[in-house]
N, C-alpha and C positions, 0 to 999 in steps of 0.2 A: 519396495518393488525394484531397486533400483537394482542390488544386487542377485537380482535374480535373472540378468540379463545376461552374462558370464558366463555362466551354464549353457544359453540358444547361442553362444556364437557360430556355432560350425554347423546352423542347420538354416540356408539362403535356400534361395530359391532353386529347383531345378527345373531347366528345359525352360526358363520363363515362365513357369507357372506360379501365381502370388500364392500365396501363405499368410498366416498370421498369428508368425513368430514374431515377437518383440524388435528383434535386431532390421526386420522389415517393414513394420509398421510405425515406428518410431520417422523413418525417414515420409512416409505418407504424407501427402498434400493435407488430406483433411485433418490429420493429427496436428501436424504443423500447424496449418491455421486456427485450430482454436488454441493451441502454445501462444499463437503470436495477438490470436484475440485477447488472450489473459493479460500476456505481459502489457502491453498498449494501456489496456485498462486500470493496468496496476499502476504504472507510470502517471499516464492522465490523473488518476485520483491523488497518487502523492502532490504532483504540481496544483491540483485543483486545490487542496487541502492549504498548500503553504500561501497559496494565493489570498484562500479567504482566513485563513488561522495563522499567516506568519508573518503579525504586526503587532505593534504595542497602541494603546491607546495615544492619542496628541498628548495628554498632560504630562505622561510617561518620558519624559526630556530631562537633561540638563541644563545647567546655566549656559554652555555654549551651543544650546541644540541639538546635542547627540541622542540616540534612546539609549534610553538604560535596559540595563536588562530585565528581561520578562520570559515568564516561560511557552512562548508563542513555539509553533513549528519553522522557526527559524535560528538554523546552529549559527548562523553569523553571528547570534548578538551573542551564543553562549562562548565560543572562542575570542570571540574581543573581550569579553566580560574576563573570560580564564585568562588571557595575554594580559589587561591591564594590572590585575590579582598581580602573576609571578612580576611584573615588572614593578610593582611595587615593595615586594619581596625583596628582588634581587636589587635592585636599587640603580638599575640601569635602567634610561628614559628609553634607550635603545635596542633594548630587548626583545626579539620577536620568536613568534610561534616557530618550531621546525620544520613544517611543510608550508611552501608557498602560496601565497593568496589563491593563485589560478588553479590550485587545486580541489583548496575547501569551499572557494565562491567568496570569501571575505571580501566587501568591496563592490562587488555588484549589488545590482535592483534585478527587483521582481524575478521570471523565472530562472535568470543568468548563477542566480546563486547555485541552483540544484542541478545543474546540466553535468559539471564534471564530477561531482560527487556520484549521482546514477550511472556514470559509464565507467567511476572505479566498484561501484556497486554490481555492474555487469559483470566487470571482468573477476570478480572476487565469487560470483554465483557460478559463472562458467567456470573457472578453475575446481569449484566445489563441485560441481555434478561432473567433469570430467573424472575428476580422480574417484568416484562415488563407482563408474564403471568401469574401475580398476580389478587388478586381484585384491582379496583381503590381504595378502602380504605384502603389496605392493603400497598399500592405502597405512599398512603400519607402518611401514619402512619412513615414508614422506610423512604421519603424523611426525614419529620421534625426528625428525629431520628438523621439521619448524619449532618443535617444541624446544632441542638444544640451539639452535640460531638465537630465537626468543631469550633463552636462559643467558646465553654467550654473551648477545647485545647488552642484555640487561646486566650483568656482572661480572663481564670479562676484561674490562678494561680495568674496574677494579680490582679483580685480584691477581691480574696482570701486575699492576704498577704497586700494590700493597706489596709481594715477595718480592718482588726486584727492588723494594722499600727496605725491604730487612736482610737482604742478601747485601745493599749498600750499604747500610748504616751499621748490618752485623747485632739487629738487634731485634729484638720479638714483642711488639707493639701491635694493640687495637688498628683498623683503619679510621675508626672514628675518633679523631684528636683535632685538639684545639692547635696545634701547630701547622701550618699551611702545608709544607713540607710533608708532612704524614696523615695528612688528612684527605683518604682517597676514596672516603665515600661522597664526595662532591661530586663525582663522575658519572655517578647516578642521578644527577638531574635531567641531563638530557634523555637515558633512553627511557625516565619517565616519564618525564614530559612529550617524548612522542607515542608511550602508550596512553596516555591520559587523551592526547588531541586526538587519537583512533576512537578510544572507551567513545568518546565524548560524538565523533562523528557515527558510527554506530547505534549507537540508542535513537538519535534521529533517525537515521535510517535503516532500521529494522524492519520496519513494514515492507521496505522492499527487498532487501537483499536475501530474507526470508522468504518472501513472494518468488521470489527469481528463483531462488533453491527449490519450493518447491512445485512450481510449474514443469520444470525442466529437467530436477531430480525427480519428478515423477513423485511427491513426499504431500502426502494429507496433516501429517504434522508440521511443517515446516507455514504450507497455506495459512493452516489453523494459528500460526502465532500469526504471521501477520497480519490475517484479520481481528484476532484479539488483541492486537498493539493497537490497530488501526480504533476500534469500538472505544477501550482503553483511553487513549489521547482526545477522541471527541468528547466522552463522559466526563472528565476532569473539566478538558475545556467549557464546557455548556455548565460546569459547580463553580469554577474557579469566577465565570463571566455572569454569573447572574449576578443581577441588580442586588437584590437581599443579603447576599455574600457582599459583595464588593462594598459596601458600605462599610463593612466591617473590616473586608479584608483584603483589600486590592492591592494587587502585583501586578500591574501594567497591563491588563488586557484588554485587547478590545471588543468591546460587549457587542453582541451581534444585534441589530434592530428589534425590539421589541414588537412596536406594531409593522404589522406588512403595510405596505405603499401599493401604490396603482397597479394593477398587471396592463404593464407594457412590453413586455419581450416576449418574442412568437406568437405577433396578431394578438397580444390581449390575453393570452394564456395563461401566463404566468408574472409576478412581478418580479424587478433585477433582486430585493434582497433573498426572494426562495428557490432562486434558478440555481446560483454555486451549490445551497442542500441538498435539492433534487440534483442536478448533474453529480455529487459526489454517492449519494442513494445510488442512482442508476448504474454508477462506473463501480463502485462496492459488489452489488447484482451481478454485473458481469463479469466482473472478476473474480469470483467466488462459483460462480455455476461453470464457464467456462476453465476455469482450474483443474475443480473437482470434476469433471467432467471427461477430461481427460485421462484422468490416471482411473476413472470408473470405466472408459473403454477399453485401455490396455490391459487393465487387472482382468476384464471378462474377456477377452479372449486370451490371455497368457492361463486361465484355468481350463479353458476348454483342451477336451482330451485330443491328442498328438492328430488320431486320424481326420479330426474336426478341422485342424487346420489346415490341413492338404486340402479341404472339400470346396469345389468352388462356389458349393450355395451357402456357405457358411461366409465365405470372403464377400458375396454379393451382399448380404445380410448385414454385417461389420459396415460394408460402404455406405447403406440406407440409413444404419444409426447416426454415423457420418456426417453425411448426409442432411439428414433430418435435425438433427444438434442445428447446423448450421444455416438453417432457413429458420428453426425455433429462435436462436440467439436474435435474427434479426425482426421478423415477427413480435412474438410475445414481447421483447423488453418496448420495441416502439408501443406496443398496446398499454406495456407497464407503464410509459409515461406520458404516452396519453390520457390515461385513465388515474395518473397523480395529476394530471393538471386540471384536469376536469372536479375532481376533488377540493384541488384548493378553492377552483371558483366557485366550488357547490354554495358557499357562503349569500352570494351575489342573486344565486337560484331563491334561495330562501324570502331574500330580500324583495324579491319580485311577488313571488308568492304572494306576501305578507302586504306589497302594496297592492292586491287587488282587491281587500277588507276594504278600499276606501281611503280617509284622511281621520279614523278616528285617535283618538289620544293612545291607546294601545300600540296601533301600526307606526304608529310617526316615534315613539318609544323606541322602537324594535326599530326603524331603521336609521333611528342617530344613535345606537348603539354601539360603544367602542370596543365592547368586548368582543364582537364579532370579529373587529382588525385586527387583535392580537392575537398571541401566536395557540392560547390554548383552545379562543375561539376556533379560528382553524383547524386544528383538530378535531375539534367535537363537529365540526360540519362535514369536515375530511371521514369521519365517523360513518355519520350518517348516511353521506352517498355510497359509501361502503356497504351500507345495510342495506341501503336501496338496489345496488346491484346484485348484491347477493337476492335480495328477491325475483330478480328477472331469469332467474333462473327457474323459478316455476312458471314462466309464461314464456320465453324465447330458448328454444333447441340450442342450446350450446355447443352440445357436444355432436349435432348431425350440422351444425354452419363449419366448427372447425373441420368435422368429416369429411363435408364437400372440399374443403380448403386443399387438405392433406393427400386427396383421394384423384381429384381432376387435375390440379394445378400441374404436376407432375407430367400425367397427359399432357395436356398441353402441351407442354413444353419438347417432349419428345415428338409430338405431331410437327412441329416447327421444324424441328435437325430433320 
């Protein structure tokens, strides 16, 4: 969609009357705030994520304490891991990576790692969707730009210093020789090893700077990986951490609690080990609805035909989508987890039930039951209440409560102004 903007530049508004041409709607408050709900969301969930998935387990140590590496959602261990590699290579105790700590986060705790990573993440998503609303000749001109830099870095000091090698010595030699002297594929360590330390911070953060492209490139494909990285990295993680595996085949991770504990967090709601899942569910939800959401508003009105958009009931229309998106976002998703948490405790509901049989040998079973605490108990209770609400759909108006919701509130509100 993105290059379909380039075409509406020269058609603004006239006489102040709005439109909904892309080049005007793009700058829209409503548009913007669900841009800015996405990204937030996107952000939130990577930090949520490294928070509960970017450690190794306690045993996962050295003799003097350090973690070893594991493949958790944190790049720290994998560049100390990669730096101690070549320094054992090069045979220099001294040896360090070529971008400085306070760039990649080495060295910090908890959220400090990922802060300036995400804001060279920004700026690498913003320089992509800028030039995305270039000319196509403008957009090729700067691919081959970077591509021969890229090539230059990588092999220009080489074959720089190889002919001025044999313009010297007057003689026509390999660069790859055992002689120090003519051995000028060594130059090629460094600008590998500063694509290896990109390669390397990249993969980590692809969920987001994919995300950022395409929130703001306007790009369904760009979302679509980084939710598929995002799915991707949980699914491994929850193979790699199970109990059954890890017996067999552990690589430092650390295994997430088995049975749930007490719900103590929000009044009794919820317990601390399934608040980070739920919070990352929710912020996943919101990042994905409001994403696509956006480039589904633009696309429908960037098809409507020319005279549609001059119409000012077609602009009032656009606003109530708008609008409405934006009281949905916050609405339904509070409902969404309200209604997970209600879920998780369906279990407790059951339990209650089940003691009003009495103290027979059956009921007292059923409620020292430990299957109920673990995690697949949970779900099959989480099941249930599921069923159960979907049946209250033949007994409570659903769809004339939301009506009224949709229908007065609104009033309301205008009665007030």
């Amino acid at each position: 969609m993105a290059e379909d903007v380039a075409p509406q530049e020269d058609l603004t508004d006239e006489g102040g009357v709005r439109t909904l041409h892309l080049k005007v709607l793009r700058k829209q408050w409503q548009v913007v705030a669900v841009q800015v709900i996405a990204t937030l969301a996107l952000l939130w969930l990577y930090l949520q994520m490294g928070d509960t998935f970017g450690s190794c387990s306690p045993q996962h140590v050295d003799d003097s304490g350090n973690s070893l590496w594991c493949p958790a959602l944190d790049h720290t261990l994998t560049l100390q891991g990669f730096e101690n590699m070549m320094r054992g290579e090069s045979g220099d105790p001294d040896w360090q990576l070529p971008f400085p700590d306070f760039l990649t986060g080495v060295g910090n705790e908890g959220p400090g790692r990922y802060y300036v990573p995400l804001l060279l993440c920004g700026m690498v998503a913003g320089g992509w969707v800028f030039l995305n609303f270039q000319t196509p000749q403008r957009r090729r001109q700067v691919y081959l730009g970077v591509l021969v830099g890229l090539i230059l870095f990588l092999a220009g000091r080489m074959l720089l210093g190889w002919f001025w090698g044999m313009l010297y010595h007057w003689d026509l030699y390999w660069p790859f020789s055992v002689d120090p002297a003519r051995n000028h594929a060594v130059t090629l360590v460094y600008p590998l090893t500063v694509y290896s330390q990109v390669f390397l911070l990249a993969i980590y953060f692809v969920p987001v700077w994919t995300g950022l492209m395409g929130i703001w490139g306007l790009s369904r494909r760009m979302i679509g990986w980084s939710l598929g990285t995002v799915l991707v990295y949980l699914g491994l993680y929850a193979l790699l951490s199970f109990e059954s595996v890890m017996v067999y085949f552990d690589i430092g991770l650390a295994p997430l609690a088995s049975q749930v504990g007490t719900a103590t967090a929000l009044g009794g709601l919820v317990s601390p080990e399934i608040w980070p899942l739920l919070l990352m569910a929710l912020l996943m939800l919101i990042y994905s609805e409001s994403g696509f959401a956006s480039i589904r508003h633009l696309e429908y009105a960037f098809r409507l035909p020319e005279s549609c958009k001059k119409d000012p009931e077609y602009v009032n229309q656009f606003d109530n989508m708008l609008n409405g998106h934006l009281v949905h976002t916050v609405g339904i998703f509070f409902a969404v987890a309200l209604c997970t948490m209600l879920a998780l405790k369906f279990d407790d509901l059951l339990l209650d039930l089940v003691s009003l049989f009495g103290v027979s040998q059956w009921s007292g079973q059923v409620q020292e039951s430990l299957e109920l605490r673990l995690t697949y108990g949970k779900v099959i209770s989480g099941m249930l209440f599921l069923i159960f609400v979907a049946g209250l759909r033949f007994v409570v108006p659903w769809q004339r409560i939301t009506g009224f919701f949709e229908t007065y509130i609104p009033k309301l509100a205008l009665g007030r102004d």
